[in-house]
N, C-alpha and C positions, 0 to 999 in steps of 0.2 A: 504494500500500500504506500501510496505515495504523500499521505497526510502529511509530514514532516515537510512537503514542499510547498513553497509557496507560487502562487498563479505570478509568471510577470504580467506587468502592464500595458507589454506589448503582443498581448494574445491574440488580436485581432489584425496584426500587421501583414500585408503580406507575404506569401509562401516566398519568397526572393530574397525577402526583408531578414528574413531570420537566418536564411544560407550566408546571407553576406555579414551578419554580426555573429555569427560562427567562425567566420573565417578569422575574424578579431581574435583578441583575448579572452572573451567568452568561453573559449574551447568550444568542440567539435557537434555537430546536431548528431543526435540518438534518438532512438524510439523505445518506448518503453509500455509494453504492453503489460498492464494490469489484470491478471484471468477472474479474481474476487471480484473488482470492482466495476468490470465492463468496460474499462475504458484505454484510450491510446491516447498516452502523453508525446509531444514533441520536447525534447529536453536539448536544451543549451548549456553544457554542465552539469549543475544541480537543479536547476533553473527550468520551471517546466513555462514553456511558451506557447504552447496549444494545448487544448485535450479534446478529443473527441469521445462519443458514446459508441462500442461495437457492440457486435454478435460475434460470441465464442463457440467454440466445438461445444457439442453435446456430451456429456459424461461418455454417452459408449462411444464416441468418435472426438479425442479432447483434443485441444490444442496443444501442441507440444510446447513444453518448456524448456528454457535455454537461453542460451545467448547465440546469437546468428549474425547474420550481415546479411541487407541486402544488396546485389551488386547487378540486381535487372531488373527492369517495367518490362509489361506488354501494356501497350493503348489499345482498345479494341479488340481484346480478346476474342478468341472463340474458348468454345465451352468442349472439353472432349471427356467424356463420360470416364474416370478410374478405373482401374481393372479392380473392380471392392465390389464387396456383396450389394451394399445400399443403391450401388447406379446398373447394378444390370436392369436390362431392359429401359437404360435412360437414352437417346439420342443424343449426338454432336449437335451445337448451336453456332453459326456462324457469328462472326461479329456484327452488331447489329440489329439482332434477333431479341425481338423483347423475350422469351422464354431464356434467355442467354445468364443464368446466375453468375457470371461475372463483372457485371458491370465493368464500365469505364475504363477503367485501369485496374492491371493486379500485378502487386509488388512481391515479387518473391523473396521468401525469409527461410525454408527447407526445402530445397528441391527435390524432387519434383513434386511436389503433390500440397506442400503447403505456401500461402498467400494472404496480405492483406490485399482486399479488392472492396469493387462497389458490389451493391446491391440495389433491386427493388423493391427489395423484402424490410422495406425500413420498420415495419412494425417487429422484426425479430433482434433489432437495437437491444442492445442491455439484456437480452437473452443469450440462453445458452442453446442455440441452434443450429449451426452451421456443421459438417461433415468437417473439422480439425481447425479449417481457414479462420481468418480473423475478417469482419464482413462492418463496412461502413458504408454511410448517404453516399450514393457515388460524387455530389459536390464535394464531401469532407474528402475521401478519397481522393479525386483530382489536383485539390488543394496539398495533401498529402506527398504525392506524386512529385508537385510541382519543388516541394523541399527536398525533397530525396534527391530529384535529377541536380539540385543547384549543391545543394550538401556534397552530392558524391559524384563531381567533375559533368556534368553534363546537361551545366544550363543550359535552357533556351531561350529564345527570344518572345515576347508575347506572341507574334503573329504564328510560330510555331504551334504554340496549344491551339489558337485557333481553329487552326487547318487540322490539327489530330483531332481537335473535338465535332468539328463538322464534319468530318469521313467517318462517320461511324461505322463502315460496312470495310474498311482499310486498317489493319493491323499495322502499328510500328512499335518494333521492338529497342529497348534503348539499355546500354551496356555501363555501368559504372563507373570509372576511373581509379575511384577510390571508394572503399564500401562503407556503408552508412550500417553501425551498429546498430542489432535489433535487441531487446532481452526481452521476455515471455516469460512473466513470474506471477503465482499464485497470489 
């Protein structure tokens, strides 16, 4: 639990804003997922500068814990059913596809198989629902995304998200430089 921390004042700054006062003496951006308390803090140090509300694995399928790095997005994912008991008989979802459970963006934190990403399923927020993934508004998501790519070498320019965000049906995958630590704690 992250109660001992306090919210900066700059929690509503731009996803840019806070790559680039990372780069200061702030030290480095982390994610810190919370599995008790539902939620993904963005942290600057000790210094939590965002938090969003998720959806965690379900008890028979949990989220793993650990410390990770992410070091790739997909934008516009497709969706390819697991080789697991829960998705047989599920189909492939283009990017695109409103039946598509990945939203937006999914940042990978285990590969292969685990990710935070978007959703449409906002009312499973601050539940324990998801098959392992860690699941956000696909807005918070993007938003997310957008600190990661600048955190870990691979900003872009606004017109950039632009163009990934109005190709919904267009997959771009985007590679790291430097990896952006994840930790997954009870």
């Amino acid at each position: 639990m992250l109660a001992a921390v306090a919210l900066a004042s700059g929690a509503g700054a731009p996803a840019g804003a806070l790559a680039q006062e990372a780069d200061g003496a702030g030290g480095d951006v982390r994610i810190v997922v919370d599995l008790s308390d539902r939620q993904l803090h963005v942290m600057r140090g000790e210094e939590v500068v965002r938090s969003y509300t998720v959806a965690v694995g379900k008890p028979e399928h949990p989220t793993p814990k650990g410390s990770f790095s992410a070091r790739r997005l997909v934008w516009n994912p497709s969706w390819v059913p697991p080789d697991a008991k829960w998705a047989r008989g599920k189909r492939a979802r283009a990017p695109g596809d409103p039946k598509n459970p990945m939203g937006r963006v999914k940042i990978f934190f285990k590969e292969p198989d685990y990710y935070i990403h978007g959703t449409h399923q906002e009312d499973s927020l601050g539940q324990a629902e998801s098959h392992g993934c860690v699941r956000m508004r696909n807005d918070d998501v993007v938003d997310l995304a957008k600190t990661v790519m600048d955190a870990g070498g691979a900003a872009r320019e606004p017109v950039w998200y632009r163009q990934v965000l109005n190709r919904v049906t267009r997959t771009q995958e985007v590679r790291l430089t430097k990896p952006v630590p994840i930790t997954v704690q009870e």
